[in-house]
C-alpha positions in Angstrom: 17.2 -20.8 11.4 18.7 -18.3 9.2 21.9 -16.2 11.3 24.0 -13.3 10.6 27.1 -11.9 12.1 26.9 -7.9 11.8 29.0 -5.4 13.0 28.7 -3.8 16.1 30.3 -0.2 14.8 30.4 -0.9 10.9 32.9 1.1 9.1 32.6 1.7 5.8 33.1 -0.8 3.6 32.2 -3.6 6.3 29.8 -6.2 5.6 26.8 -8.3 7.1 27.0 -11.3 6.8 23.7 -13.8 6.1 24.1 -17.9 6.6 22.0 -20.0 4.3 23.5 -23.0 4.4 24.8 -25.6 7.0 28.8 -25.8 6.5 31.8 -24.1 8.2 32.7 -20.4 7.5 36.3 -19.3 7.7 36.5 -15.9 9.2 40.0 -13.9 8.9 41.6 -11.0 6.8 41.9 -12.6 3.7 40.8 -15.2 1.5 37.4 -16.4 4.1 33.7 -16.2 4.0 34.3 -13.3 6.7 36.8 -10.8 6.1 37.8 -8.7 9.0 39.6 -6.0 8.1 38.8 -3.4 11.1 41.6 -5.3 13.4 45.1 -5.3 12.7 45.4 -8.0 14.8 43.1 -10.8 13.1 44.8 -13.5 11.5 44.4 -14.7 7.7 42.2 -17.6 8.6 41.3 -16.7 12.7 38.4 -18.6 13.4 35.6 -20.8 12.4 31.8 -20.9 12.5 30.8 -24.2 11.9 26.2 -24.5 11.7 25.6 -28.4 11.5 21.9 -28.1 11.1 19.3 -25.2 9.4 16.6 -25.9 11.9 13.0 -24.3 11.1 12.9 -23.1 14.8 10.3 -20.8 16.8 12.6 -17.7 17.8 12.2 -18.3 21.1 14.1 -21.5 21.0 17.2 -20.5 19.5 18.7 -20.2 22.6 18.3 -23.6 23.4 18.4 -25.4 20.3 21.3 -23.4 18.6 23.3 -25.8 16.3 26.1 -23.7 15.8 29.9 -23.6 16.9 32.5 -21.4 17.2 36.7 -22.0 16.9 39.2 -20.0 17.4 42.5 -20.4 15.2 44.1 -17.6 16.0 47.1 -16.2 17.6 45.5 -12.9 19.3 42.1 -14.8 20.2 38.4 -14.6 20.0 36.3 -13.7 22.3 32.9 -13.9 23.5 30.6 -11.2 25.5 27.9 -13.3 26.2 26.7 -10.7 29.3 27.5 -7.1 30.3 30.9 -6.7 32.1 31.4 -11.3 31.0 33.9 -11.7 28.5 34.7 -15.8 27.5 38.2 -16.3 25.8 36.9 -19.2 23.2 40.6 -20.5 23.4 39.7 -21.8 26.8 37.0 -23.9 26.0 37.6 -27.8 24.9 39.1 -28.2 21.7 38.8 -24.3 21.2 34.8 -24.3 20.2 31.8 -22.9 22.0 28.5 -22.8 20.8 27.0 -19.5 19.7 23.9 -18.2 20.6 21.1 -15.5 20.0 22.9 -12.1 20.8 26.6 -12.6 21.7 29.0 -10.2 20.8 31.7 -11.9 19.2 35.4 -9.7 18.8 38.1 -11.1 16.5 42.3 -10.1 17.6 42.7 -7.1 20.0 38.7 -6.3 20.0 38.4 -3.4 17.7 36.3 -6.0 15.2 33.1 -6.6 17.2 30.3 -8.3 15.7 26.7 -9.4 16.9 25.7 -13.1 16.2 22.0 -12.9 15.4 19.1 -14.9 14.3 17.4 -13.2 11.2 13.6 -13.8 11.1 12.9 -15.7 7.5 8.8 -16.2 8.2 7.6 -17.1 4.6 3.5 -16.3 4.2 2.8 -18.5 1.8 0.0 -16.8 -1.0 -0.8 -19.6 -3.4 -3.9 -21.6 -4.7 -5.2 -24.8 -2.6 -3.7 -27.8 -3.5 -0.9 -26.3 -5.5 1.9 -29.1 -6.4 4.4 -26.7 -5.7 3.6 -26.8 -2.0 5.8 -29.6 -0.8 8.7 -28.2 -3.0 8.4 -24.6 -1.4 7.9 -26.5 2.1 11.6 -28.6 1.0 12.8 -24.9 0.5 11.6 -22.9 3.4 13.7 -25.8 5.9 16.7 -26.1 3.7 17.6 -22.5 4.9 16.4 -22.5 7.9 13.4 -20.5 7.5 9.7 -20.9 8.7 6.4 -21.2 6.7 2.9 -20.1 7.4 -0.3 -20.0 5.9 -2.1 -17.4 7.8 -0.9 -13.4 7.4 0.5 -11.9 10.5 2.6 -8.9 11.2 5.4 -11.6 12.1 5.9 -12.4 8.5 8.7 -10.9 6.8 8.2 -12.0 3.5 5.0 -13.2 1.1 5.4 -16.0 -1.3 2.9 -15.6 -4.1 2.2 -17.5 -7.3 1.7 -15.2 -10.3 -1.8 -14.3 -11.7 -3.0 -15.0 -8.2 -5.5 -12.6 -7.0 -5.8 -9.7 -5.0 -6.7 -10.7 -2.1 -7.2 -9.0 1.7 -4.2 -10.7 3.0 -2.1 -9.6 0.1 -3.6 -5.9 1.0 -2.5 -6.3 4.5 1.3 -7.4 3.7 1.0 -4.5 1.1 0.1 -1.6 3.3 2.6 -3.3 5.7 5.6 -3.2 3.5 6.3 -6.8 3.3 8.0 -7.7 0.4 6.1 -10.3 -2.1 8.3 -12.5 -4.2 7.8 -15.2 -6.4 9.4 -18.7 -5.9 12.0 -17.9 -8.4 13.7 -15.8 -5.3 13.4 -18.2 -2.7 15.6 -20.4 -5.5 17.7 -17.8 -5.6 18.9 -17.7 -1.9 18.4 -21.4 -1.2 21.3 -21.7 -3.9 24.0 -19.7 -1.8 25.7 -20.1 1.3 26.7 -17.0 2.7 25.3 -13.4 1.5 26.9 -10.0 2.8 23.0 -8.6 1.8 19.7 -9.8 1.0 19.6 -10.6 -2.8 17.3 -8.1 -4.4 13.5 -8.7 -4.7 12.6 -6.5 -7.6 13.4 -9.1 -10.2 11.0 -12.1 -8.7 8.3 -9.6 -7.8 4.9 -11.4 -9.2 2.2 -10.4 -11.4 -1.0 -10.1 -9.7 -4.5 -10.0 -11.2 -6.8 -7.1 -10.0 -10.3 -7.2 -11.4 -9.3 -9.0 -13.8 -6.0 -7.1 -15.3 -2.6 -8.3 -14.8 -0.6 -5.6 -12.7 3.4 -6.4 -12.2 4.4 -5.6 -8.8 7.2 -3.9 -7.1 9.5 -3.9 -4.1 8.3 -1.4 -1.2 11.2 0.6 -1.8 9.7 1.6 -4.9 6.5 1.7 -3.8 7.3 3.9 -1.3 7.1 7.0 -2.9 5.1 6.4 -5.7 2.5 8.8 -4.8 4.7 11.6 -3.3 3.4 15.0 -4.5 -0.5 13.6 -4.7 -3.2 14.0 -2.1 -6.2 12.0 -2.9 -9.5 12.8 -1.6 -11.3 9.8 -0.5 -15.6 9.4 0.0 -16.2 7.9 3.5 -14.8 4.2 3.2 -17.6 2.1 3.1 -17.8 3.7 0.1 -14.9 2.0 -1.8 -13.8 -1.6 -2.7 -11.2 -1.8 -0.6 -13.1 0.0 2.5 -10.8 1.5 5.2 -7.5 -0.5 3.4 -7.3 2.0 0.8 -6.2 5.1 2.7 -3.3 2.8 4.5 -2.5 1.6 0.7 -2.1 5.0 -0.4 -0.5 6.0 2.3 2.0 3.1 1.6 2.8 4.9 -1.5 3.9 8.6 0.3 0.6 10.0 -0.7 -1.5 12.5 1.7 -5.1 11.9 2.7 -8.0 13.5 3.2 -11.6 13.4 3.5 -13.8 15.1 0.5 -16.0 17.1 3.0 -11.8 18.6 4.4 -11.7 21.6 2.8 -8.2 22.2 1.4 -6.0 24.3 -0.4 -6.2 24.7 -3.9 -3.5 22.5 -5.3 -2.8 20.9 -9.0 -2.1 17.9 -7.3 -5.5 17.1 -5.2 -7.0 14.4 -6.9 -10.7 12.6 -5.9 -11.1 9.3 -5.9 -14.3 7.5 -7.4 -15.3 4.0 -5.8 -15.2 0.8 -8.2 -18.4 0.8 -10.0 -19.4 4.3 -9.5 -18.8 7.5 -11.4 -17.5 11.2 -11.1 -21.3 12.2 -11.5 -22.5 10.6 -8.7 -19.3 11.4 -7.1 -18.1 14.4 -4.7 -20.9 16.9 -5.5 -19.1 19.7 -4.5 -15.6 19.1 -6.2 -16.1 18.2 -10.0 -13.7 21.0 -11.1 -11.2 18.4 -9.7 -9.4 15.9 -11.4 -10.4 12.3 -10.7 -9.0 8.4 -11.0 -10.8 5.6 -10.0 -10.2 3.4 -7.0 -9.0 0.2 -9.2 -6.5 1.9 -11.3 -5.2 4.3 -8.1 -4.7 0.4 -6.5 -3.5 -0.8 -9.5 -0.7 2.3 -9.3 0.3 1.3 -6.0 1.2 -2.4 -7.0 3.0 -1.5 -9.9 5.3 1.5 -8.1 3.8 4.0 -10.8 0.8 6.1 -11.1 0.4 7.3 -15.1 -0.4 10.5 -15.5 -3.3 9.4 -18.4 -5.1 7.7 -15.7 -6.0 11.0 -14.5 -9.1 12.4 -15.5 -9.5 16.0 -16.1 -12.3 17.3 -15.2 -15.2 17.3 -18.8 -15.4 20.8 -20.2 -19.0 20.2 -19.1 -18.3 20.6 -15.6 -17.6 24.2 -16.4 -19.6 25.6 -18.8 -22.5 28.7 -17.6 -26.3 27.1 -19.0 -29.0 29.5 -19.1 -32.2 27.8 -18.4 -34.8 29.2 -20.4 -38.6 28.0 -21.2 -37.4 25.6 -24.1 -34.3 23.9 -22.1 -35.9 20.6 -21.6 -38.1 18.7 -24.2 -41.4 17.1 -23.3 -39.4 13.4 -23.6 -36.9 14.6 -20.9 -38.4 13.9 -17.7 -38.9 10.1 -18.6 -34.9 9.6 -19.6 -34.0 11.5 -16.4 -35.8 9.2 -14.4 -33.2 6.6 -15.3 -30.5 8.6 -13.7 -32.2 10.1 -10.6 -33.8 8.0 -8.2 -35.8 9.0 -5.3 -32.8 8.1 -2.6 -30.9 10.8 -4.1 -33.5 13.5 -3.4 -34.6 13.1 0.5 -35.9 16.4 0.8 -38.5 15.3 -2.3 -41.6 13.7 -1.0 -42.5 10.7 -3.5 -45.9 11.7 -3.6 -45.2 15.2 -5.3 -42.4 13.4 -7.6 -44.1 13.2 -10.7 -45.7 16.2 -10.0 -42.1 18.2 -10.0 -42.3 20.5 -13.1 -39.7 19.1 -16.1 -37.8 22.2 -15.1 -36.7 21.0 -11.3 -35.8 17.7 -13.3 -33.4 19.2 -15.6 -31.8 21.4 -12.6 -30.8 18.6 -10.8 -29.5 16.9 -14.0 -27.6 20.1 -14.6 -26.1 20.3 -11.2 -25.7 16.7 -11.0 -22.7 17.4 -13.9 -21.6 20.0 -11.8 -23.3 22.8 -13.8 -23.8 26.6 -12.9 -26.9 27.4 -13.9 -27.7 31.2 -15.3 -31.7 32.1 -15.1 -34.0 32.7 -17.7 -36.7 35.5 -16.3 -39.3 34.4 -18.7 -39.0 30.6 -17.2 -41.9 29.4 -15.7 -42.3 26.6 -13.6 -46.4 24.8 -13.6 -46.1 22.8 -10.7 -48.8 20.7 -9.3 -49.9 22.9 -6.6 -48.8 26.5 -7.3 -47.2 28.0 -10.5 -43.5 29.8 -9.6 -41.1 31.1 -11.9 -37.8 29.3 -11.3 -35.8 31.2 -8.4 -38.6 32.9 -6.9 -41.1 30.4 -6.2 -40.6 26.9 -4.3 -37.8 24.5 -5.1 -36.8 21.5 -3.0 -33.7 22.4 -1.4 -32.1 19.7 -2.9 -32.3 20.6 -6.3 -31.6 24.5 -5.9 -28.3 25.9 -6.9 -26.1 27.7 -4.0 -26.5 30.5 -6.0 -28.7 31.2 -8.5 -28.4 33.9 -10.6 -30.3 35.8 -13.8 -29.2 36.0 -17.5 -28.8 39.6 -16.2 -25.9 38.1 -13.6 -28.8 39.9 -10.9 -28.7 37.6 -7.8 -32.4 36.5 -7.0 -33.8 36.6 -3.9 -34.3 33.5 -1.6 -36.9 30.9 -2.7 -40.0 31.6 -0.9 -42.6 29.2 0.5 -45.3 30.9 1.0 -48.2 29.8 -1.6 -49.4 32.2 -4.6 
């Protein structure tokens, strides 16, 4: 088990302390592995903490199984307070030891240095490929400090040990959006080679490099993940939507970023930003907010990993998304309808029937393609539309409500009245 003595009112400039290692531990004013320097009354060398074995224990048995001992040395005592109100001179015990355990309060001298012997909870998830020859080394590891290993992600895990290039994976998501820290075996080195910390060595220099969709993305702590995406609200499609489903909003709120549905009306804000699904497009994307920046899903994910979101990854939206078009009775060649019909399918008009779909005039064609790019689309009077059952000019006759414009409007700028259905 991994331990650490921490104090009970810290003053500044007083340390934790973290045990690694089996061995004995001076503790005293000067010169030991613990320096006291809250009490007057502590000796140079006062006591000793003495852990014969780092057993990989389940927390719940430390009480029982703890293989550490405590001596005093001193001249003005040690003291245990094992229970409210129960306070054990350590003196008093044979030979001047007692074992420690889970909890106790442990004061050095007159009492004014009180620290709290705990267990600290090392639960390694280990993250790397099947059958990897490194797994009886990092096993070797894990128990030489006391620590314990799993290979199935729970909340209970504190940290993630992950081989580089390794994938992306829905477990690595899940320790991710749960701040765990993922480090490579190079750390776990690191602190198996000391005895005694007074922190947690740093993880940001054995983060590993993960592959997402193929690209290598270097990772980062959680502290500096944390606020990444400060400033940014993302607007987000309904999740099924994306890649990484309902996992992406907890991802993005993992890096200090607000959240919101694209149907939420908000604000207007230079830092709302929509986000397009893996494998889809702004086109087919959030028909009623192209004026909007965009990023994708993989590089907003890929952002979150690394601690840093580049401003070049967001997409302004195309001048095209702006721009008036008159439709007049030359817009759209005789050759359009059959190119449109690679880009518009049937599921994307409902209020079509199938039947009538290659009767739809060219024109109804290239209105949806023009509002599909977002589009505003200024009238020609002198358009008409031949459809198969009735001829209307554009505006005034029948449209699909699906491909009309929420406001359609004549070269003149005149508002035109509501479609109307009744038959000519």
């Amino acid at each position: 088990m991994v331990w650490g003595l921490f104090p009970v009112d810290p003053l500044p400039g007083e340390d934790n302390y973290y045990f690694f290692d089996k061995g004995t531990y001076k503790v005293g004013r000067k010169g030991c592995d613990v320096i006291v320097k809250k009490d007057k009354g502590v000796s140079r060398i006062h006591a000793e903490i003495s852990i014969d074995e780092m057993s990989s224990l389940d927390h719940s048995l430390s009480n029982i199984l703890s293989k550490v001992r405590i001596k005093d040395c001193s001249k003005n005592g040690t003291y245990l307070n094992k229970n409210v109100g129960s306070t054990e001179k350590v003196h008093e015990f044979p030979n001047k030891e007692t074992m420690l355990k889970d909890g106790d309060l442990v004061s050095f001298g007159t009492g004014d240095a009180t620290y709290r012997f705990s267990y600290v909870s090392f639960i390694f998830f280990i993250c790397c490929p099947k059958n990897s020859n490194t797994n009886q080394l990092i096993t070797m590891k894990v128990s030489s400090i006391g620590a314990n290993i799993t290979k199935k992600w729970s909340l209970d895990c504190s940290h993630v040990l992950v081989d580089d290039s390794f994938p992306v994976s829905e477990d690595l998501i899940n320790a991710i959006v749960a701040r765990k820290p993922l480090v490579q075996y190079s750390w776990l080195e690191l602190i198996a080679g000391k005895n005694i910390c007074t922190a947690i060595p740093s993880y940001s220099s054995h983060a590993p490099t993960l592959m997402l969709e193929g690209v290598s993305v270097k990772t980062v702590d959680p502290p500096s993940r944390k606020y990444c995406l400060k400033g940014y609200t993302f607007l987000l499609e309904p999740e099924n939507e994306y890649k990484f489903q309902g996992r992406l909003q907890s991802l993005l709120e993992a890096g200090g970023a607000n959240v919101s549905l694209a149907e939420v009306a908000l604000e207007k804000s230079d830092h709302v930003i929509c986000v397009v699904p893996a494998g889809s497009h702004i086109v087919e994307c959030f028909p009623n907010l192209r004026s909007l920046p965009w990023v994708t899903e993989i590089d907003l994910v890929s952002a979150i990993l690394s601690g840093y979101l580049d401003p070049s990854l967001v997409a302004s939206p195309p001048d095209h998304f702006k721009k008036m078009i008159r439709v007049g009775p030359n817009t759209f060649g005789s050759g359009f309808r059959t190119g449109l019909k690679d880009r518009l399918h049937l599921k994307d008009f409902p209020a079509v029937d199938p039947d009538d779909y290659e009767a739809m005039p060219v024109e109804m064609f290239g209105m949806a393609y023009l509002r599909a790019f977002g589009h505003e689309v200024k009238l020609d009077k002198n358009t008409v539309v031949q459809s198969a059952c009735r001829p209307a000019r554009m505006g005034l006759g029948y449209i699909p409500p699906c491909l009309t414009v929420p406001r359609q409007v004549s070269e003149y700028g005149d508002e035109l009245p509501s479609p109307s259905h009744d038959e000519e």
